[in-house]
Backbone as CSV, one residue per row, in Angstrom:
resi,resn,N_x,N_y,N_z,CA_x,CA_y,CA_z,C_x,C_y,C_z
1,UNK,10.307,64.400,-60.717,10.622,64.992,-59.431,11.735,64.198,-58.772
2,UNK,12.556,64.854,-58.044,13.625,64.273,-57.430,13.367,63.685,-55.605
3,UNK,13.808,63.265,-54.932,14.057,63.125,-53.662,13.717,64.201,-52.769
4,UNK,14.677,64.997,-53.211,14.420,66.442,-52.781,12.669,67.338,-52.680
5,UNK,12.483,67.405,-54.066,11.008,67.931,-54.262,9.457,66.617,-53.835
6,UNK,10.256,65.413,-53.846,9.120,64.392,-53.224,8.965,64.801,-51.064
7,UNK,10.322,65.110,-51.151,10.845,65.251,-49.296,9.425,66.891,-49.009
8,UNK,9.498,67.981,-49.905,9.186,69.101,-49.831,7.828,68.867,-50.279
9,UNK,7.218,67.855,-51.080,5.535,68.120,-50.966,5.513,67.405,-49.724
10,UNK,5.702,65.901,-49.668,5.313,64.879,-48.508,5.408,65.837,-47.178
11,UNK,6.115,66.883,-46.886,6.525,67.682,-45.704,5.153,68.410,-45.605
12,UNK,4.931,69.267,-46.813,3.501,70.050,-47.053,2.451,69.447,-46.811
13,UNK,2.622,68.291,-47.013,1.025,67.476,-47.360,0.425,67.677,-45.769
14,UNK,1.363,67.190,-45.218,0.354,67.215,-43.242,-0.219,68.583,-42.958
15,UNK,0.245,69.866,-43.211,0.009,71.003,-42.789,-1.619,71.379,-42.982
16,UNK,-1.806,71.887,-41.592,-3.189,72.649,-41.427,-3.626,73.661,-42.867
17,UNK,-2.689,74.359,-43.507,-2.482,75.092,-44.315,-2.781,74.333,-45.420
18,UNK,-2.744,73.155,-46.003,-2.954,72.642,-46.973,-4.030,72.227,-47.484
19,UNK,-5.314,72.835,-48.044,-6.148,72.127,-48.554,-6.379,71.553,-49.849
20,UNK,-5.289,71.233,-50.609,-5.235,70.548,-51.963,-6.179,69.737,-52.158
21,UNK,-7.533,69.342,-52.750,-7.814,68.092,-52.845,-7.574,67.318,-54.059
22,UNK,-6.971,67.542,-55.025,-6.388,66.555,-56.150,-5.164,67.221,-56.084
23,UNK,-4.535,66.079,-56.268,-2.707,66.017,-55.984,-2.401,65.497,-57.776
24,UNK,-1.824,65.833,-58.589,-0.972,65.321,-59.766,-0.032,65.568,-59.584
25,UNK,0.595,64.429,-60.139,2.000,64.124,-59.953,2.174,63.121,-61.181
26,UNK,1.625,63.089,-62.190,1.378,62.610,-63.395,3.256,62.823,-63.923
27,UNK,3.684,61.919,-64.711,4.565,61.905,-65.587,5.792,62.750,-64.787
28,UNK,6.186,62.600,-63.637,7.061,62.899,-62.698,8.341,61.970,-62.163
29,UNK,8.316,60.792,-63.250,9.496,59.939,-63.089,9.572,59.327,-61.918
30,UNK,8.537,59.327,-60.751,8.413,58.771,-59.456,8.369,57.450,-59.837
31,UNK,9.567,57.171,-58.499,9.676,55.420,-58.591,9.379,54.924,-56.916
32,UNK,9.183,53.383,-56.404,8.896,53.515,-55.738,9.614,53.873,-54.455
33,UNK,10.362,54.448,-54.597,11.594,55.012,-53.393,10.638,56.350,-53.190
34,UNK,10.247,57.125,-53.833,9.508,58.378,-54.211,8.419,58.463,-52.973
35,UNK,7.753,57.201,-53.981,6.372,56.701,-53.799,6.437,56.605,-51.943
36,UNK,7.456,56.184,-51.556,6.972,55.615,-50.076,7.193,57.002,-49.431
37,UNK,8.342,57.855,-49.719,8.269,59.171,-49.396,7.266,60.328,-49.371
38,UNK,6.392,59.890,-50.724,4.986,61.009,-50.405,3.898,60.342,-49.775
39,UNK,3.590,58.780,-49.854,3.247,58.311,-48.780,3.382,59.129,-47.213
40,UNK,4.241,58.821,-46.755,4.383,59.728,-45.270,3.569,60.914,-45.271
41,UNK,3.538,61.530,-45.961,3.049,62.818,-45.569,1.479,62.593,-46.360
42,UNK,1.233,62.053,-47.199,0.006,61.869,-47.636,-0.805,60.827,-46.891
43,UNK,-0.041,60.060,-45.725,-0.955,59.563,-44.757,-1.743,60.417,-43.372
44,UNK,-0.819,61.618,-43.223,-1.001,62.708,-42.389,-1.994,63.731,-42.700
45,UNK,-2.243,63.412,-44.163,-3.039,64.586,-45.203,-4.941,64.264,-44.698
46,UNK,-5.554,65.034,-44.677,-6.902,64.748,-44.102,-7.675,65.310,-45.707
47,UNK,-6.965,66.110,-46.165,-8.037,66.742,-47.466,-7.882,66.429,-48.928
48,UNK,-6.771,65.175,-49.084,-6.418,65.149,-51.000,-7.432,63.922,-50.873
49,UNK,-8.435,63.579,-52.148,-9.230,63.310,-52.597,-9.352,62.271,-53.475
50,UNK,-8.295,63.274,-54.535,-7.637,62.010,-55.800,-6.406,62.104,-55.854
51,UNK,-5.853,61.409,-56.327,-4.580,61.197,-56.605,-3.644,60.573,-57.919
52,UNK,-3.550,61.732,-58.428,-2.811,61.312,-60.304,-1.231,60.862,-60.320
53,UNK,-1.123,59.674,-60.457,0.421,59.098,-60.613,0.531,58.292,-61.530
54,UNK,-0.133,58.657,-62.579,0.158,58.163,-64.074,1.245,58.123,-64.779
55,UNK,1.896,57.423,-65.542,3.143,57.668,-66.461,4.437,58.303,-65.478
56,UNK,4.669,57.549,-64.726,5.927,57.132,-63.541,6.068,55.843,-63.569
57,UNK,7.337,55.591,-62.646,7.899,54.424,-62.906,8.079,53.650,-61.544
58,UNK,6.261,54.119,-61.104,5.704,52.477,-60.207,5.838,51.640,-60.280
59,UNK,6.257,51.008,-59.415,6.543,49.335,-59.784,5.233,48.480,-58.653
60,UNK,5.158,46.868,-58.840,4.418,46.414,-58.285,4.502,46.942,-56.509
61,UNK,5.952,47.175,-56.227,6.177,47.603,-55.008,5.587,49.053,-54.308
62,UNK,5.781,49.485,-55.758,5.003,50.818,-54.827,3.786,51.129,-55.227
63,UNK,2.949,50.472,-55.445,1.470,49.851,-55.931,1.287,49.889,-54.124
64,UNK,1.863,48.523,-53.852,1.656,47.847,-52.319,1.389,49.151,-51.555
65,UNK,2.612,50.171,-51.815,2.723,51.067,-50.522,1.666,52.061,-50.960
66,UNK,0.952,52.430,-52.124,0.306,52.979,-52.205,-0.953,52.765,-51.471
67,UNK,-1.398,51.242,-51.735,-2.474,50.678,-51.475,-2.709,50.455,-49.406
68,UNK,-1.955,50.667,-49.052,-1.233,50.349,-47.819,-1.634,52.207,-47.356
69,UNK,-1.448,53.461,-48.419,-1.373,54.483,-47.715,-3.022,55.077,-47.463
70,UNK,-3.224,54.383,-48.487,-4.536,54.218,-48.759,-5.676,53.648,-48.014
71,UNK,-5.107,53.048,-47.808,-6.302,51.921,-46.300,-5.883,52.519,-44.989
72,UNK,-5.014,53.193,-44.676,-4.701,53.372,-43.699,-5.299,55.213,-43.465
73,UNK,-5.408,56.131,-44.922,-6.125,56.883,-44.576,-8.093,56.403,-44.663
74,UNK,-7.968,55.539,-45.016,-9.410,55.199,-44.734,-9.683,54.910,-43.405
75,UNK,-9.151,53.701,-43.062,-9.067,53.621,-41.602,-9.090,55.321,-40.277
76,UNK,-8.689,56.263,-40.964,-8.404,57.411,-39.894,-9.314,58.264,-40.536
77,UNK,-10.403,57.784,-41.345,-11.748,58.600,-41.538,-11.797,59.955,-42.586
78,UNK,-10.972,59.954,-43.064,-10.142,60.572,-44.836,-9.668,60.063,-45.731
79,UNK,-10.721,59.287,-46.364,-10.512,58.419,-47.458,-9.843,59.005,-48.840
80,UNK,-8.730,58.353,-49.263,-8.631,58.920,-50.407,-9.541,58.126,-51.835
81,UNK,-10.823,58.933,-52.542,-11.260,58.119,-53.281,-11.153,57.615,-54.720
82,UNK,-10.049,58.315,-55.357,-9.237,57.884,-56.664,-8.327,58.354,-56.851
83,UNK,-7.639,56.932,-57.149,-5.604,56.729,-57.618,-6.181,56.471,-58.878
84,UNK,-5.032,57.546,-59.706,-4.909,56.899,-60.896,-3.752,56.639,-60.959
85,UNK,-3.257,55.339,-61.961,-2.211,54.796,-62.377,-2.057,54.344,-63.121
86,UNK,-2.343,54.627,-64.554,-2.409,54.443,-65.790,-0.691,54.745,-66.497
87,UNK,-0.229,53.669,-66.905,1.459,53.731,-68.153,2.410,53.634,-66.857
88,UNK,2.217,53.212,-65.602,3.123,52.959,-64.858,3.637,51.340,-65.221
89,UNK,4.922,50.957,-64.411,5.872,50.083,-64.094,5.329,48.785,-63.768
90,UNK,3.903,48.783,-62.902,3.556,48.034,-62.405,2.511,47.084,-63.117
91,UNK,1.993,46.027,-62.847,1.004,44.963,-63.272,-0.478,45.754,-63.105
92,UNK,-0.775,46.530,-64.089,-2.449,46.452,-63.564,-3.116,46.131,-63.117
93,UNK,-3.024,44.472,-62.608,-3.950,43.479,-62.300,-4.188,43.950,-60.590
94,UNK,-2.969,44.774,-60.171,-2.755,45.140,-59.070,-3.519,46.120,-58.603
95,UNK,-3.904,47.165,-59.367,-4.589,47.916,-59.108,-5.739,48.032,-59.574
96,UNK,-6.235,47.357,-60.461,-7.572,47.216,-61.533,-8.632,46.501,-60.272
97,UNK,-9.588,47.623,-60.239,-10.297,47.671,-59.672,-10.583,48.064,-58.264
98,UNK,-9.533,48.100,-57.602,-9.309,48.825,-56.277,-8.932,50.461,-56.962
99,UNK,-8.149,50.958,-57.842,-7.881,51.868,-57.972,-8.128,52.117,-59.519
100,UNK,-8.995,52.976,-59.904,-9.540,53.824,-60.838,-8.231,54.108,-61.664
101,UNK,-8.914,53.856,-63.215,-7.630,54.592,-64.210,-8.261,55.521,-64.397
102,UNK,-7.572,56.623,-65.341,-8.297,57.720,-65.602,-7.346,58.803,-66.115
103,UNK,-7.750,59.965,-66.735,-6.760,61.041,-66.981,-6.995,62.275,-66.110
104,UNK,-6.595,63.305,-65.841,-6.550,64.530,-65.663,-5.460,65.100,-65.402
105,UNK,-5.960,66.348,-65.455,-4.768,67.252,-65.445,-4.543,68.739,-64.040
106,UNK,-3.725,68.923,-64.538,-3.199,70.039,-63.286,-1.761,70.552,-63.733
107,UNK,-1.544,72.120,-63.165,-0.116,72.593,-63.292,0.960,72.378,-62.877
108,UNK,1.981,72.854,-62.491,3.302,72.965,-61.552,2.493,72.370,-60.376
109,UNK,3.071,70.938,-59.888,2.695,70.671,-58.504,3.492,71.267,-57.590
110,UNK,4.628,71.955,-57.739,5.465,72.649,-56.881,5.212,74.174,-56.470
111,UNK,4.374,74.867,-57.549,3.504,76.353,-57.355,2.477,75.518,-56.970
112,UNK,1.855,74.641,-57.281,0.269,74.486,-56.727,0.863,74.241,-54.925
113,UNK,1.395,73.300,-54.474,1.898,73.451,-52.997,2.358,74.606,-52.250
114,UNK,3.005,75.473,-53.045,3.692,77.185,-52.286,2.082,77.273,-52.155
115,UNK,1.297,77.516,-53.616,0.124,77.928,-52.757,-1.091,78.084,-52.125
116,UNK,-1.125,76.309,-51.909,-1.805,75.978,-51.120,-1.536,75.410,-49.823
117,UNK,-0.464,75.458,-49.476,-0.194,74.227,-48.527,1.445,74.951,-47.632
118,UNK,1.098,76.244,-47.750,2.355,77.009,-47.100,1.778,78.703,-46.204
């Protein structure tokens, strides 16, 4: 995913209209420039659940901001309760155990947002 299509979910994610509760974004080339961009709008999000960002190119940095988007929807009483981040950029050690590895799957995250979250 580009800048562009990270700008257009993170925008979706806040909307009343959106009830997604697992977000993939698996193998989407997201780096952490991305990462802090769907942040924003996935801190606004009250209903995603899990969250698949496997096989991207996380780095320890956007581990932080993940972990950071993460406590902060806990803190506002919409916890998100599993990140996966399995074949990313970053040190495992970082996320091993605060955040769940794991696989799953899902379609076009760009049709799954038209239609859920518009």
């Amino acid at each position: 995913l580009g800048n562009a299509e990270c700008e257009t979910i993170s925008d979706a994610l806040p909307s009343k209209e959106c009830n997604l509760i697992f977000l993939d974004l698996s193998g989407n080339q997201i780096d952490d420039e991305r990462v802090a961009v769907l942040c924003a709008g996935l801190e606004k999000n009250t209903t995603i659940k899990y969250l698949e960002l496997s096989n991207n190119k996380i780095t320890d940095s956007g581990v932080e901001t993940i972990k950071q988007c993460v406590e902060r929807r806990a803190e506002l009483g919409s916890p998100v309760q599993q990140v996966w981040m399995k074949g990313n950029l970053a040190d495992p050690a970082l996320y091993t155990g605060c955040m769940l590895n794991g696989e799953f799957g899902y379609g076009s995250i760009l049709s799954v947002i038209e239609q859920y979250c518009t």
